[in-house]
N, C-alpha and C positions, 0 to 999 in steps of 0.2 A: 482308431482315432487317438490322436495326442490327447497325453492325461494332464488334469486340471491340476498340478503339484504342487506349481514353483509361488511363493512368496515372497515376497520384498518386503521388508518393513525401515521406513525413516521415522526415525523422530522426529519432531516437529519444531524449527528452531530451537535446537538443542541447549545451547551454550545461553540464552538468552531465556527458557524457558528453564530452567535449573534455578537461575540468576531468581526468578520470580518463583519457584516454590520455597525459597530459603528466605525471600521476603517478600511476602505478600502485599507490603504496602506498593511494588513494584506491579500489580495489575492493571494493564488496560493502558499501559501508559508502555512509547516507545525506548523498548531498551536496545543497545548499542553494543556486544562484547566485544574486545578484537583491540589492538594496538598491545602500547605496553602500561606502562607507569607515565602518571599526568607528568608531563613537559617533554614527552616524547612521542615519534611518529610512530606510527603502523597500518593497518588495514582491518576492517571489516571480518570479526572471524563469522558473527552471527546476528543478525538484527530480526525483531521480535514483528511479529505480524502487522502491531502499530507502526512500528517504524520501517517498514517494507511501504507502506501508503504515502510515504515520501519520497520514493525513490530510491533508498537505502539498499545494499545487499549485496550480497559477502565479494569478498576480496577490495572492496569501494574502498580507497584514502581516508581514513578516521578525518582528516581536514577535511575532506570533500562535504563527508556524511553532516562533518558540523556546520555547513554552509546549509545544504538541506534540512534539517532538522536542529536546527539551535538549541532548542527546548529539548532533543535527546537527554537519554539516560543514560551514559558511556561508564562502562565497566572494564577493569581489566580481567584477563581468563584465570582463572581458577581450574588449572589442569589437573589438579588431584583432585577436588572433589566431583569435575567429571567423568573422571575415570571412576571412582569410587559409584556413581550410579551406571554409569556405562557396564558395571560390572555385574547391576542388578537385571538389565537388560541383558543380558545375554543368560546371564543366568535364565532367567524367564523363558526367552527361545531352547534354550538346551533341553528344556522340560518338556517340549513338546516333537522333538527329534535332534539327532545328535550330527544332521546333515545339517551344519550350520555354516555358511561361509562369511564371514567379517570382512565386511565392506570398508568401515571405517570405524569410529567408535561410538558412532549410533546409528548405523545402517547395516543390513543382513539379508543375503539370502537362502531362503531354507526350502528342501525338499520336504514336501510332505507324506513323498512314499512311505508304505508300511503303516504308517499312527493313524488309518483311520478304523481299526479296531478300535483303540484305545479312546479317539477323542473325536469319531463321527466324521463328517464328510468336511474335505478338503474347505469348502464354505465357511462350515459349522468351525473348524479349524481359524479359519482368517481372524475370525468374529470374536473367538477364546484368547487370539493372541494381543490381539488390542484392547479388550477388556482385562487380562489379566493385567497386562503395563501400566495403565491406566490405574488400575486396581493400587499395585503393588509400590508403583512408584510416584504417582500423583502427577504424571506427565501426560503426553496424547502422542498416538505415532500416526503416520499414515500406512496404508498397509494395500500392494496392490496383489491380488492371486489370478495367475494366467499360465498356458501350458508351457512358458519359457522364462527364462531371465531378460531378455528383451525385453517383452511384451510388461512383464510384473512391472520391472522398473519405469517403464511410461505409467501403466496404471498406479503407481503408488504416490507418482505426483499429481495426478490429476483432480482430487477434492482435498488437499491441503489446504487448512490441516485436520487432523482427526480422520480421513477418508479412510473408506474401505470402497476402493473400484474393481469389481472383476469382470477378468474377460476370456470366455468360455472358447472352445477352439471354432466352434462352427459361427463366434461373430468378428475373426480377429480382424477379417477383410476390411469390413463396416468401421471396427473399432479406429483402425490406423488410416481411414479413406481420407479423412477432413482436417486431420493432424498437420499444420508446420513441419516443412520437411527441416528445422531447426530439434525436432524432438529426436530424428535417425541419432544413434548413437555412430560418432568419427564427424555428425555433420556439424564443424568448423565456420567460425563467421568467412573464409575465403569460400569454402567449398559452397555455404549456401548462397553466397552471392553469384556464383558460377551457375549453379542451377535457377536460381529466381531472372538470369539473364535468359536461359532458355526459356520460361515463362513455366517452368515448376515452382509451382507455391507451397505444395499438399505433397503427403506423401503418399496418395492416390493418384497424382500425377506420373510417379515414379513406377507406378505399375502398369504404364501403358506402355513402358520400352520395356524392349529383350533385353537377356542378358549379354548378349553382343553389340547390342548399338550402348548400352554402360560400358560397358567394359573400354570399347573404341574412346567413348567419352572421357571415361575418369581413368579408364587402370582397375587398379586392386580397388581402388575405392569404391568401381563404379559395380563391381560383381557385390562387395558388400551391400552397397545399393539395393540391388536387386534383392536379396536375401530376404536384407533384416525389414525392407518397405512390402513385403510379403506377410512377415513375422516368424520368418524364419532363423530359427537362436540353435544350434545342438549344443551350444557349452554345456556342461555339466555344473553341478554346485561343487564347487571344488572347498573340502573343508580340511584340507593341510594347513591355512594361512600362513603359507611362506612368507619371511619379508623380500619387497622385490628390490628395496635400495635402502640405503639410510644418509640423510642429510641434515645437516644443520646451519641457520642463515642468519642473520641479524641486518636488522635496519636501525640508521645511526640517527641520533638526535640530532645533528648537522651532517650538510653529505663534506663525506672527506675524499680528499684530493693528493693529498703526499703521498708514496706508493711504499714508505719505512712501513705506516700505521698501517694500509689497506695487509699488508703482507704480515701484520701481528697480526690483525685479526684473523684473516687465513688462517695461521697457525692455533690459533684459539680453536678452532673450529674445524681446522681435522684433526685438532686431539681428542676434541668432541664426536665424530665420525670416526675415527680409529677404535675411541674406547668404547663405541656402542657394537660395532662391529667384532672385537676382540672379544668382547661380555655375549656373545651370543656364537660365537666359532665360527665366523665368517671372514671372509674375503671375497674382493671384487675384481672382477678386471674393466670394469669402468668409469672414470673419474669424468665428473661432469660440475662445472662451475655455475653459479649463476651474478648476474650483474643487474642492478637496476639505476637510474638516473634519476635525475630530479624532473624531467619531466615524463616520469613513469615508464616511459620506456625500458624494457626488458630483455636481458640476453641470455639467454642458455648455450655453451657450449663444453663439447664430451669430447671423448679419447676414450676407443679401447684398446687395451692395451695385450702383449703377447702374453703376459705374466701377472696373477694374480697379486693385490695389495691389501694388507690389511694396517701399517705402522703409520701413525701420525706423520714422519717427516716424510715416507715416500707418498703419501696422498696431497699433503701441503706442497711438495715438489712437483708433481704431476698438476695441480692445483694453478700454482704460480706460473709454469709455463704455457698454459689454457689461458690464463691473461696475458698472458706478451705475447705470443703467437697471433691472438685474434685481436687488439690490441684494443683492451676493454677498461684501458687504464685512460683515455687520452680525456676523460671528463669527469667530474668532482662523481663520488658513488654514494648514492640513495642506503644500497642493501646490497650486499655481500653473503652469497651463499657457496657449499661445494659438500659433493655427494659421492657415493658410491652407490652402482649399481652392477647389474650381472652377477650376483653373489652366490656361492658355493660355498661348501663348509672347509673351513679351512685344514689347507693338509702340510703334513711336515714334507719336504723337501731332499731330494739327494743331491747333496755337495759334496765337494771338496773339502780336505781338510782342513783349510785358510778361509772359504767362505764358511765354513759351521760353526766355525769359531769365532768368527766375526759375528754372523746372523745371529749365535747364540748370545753373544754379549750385547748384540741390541734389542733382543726381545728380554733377557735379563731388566733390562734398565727401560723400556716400554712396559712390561710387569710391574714393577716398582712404581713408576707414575700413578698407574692403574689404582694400584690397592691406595697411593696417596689421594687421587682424587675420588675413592670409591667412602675412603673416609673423612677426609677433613673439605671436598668440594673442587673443584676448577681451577678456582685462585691458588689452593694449597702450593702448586709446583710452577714456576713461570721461567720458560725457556728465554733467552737473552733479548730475542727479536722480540719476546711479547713486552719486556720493560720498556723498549723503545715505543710502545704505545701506551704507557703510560704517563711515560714521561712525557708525552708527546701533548695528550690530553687534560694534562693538568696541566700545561701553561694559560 
């Protein structure tokens, strides 16, 4: 019989519950984090269970949110001091097994094979990990234990917040019968309105077809289907925490439309993706942009490429032609993002003795940037195009 191992634990409104133990006069009343600095736009990073009873909730237009809830409590994020606890959570999870996978920076999955010499039965285990948290850092998590990563992560939203749900292997059937087939993980507001068309509501519905009449239906999605509406998970807790991409985005306090300034900022911002990638020995052979509009609408478009990248100008050039090809310029832009993904560690190269020479002298002078912006900041070093955005915005 599948053993009772896997754990999920979430914190519970993270970014808004931090906000409220550093000030207490902050309880009971709806907090808002997410955007940036007042007279600027953003989004929803975290809203507090008060302000979740108005409709509120993450990724929502901070304008939106203030339509709904007026009287909110709007914060900007404090990323150091959440990492600074983030760092006592995990600490915490390490204590009780060293199969820890980082989900996010307050979410985790853990094996709890082997520790139950040490700290009793897998149960007894759940019960120590959200009281210790609790304990230690004055927070509340939710915490689900079940014989997969699947399963955990359904049960660890389900009495939020503060919950402790388990789900033993001989009730998963029961567990998942009554469920919104919106909780399957892949199921997509298109894909669930695909299935709610065939009159699937529950993801007990999903276990009256074969895995051939899925399959026929959906594809790859529809065999997933079949699996995970079973409660079938084999991933493993994978505790490498590769990074899988690194990206950096900004959304402007007006949307802009000239494409001099869209293309400074680009440039801002794969020097900022260069030097996160460079600080860490990576390269990508995927560059992927992102575009938003004024009315919210969202564009994501990638290129992979035959040759690995890791230099500011060749991600900003691969970057820039990702907008004109798909042509993502033709209206005023919300937010501006671009990324790298598919990453590897980066490796030296056999050239030529005209290319090494050349390569060497531009990763000379990408080094030199690096240590300048590693100590004096961002602003320290500005490439030609980036003044054209300054000049641009101070008129």
């Amino acid at each position: 019989m599948k053993q009772l191992n896997i754990v999920h634990v979430d914190m519970d409104a993270f970014f808004a519950a931090v906000e409220k133990l550093d000030n207490p006069a902050l309880q009971d009343k709806p907090v808002i984090v997410g955007g940036v600095s007042i007279g600027q736009r953003g989004v929803v990073a975290t809203a507090s269970y008060e302000a979740r009873e108005f409709g509120i909730h993450s990724a929502m237009p901070i304008a939106k949110a203030k339509i709904l809830c007026p009287d909110g409590i709007y914060l900007p994020t404090r990323k150091d001091r959440y990492q600074q606890v983030s760092k006592q959570f995990f600490s915490i999870l390490n204590s009780f097994t060293p199969l820890v996978e980082k989900i996010s920076i307050d979410e985790a999955f853990l094996d709890l094979t082997g520790c139950h010499k040490l700290f009793g039965s897998s149960e007894e285990i759940a019960k120590k990990i959200k009281e210790k948290i609790n304990m230690e850092t004055g927070l509340t998590a939710s915490v689900g234990l079940a014989p997969n990563k699947f399963l955990a992560k359904i049960a660890s939203d389900l009495k939020k917040p503060a919950g402790l749900t388990i789900v033993r292997p001989e009730e998963v059937e029961e567990f998942l019968e009554k469920l919104p087939v919106g909780k399957l993980w892949g199921v997509g507001i298109k894909l669930e309105k695909k299935l709610k068309n065939l009159g699937i509501e529950e993801i007990g519905d999903i276990q009256q077809f074969s895995l051939q009449k899925l399959n026929d239906l959906f594809g790859r999605s529809g065999v997933k289907l079949f699996y995970l509406s079973r409660g079938i998970d084999n991933r493993k807790v994978n505790t490498e925490n590769s990074i899988k991409s690194i990206s950096h985005e900004e959304t402007f306090s007006k949307d802009i439309f000239k494409k001099d300034e869209i293309y400074a900022v680009l440039m801002q911002l794969a020097e900022k993706v260069s030097y996160r990638l460079r600080s860490n020995d990576l390269a990508g052979n995927t560059v992927f942009v992102k575009v938003r509009y004024a009315d919210f609408k969202t564009y994501t478009r990638r290129i992979t490429l035959k040759k690995s990248v890791s230099r500011p100008e060749e991600v900003y050039q691969i970057g820039k032609r990702l907008l004109k090809i798909n042509k993502l310029l033709k209206k005023p832009v919300r937010l501006l993002g671009i990324g790298v993904s598919k990453l590897a560690p980066l490796q030296k190269k056999q050239l030529n003795l005209f290319d090494k020479q050349k390569e060497k002298k531009q990763d000379q002078l990408v080094n030199v940037i690096d240590d300048l912006n590693n100590k004096y900041g961002f602003q320290s070093v500005q490439r030609a195009r980036e003044l054209l955005l300054n000049d641009d915005l101070s008129q």
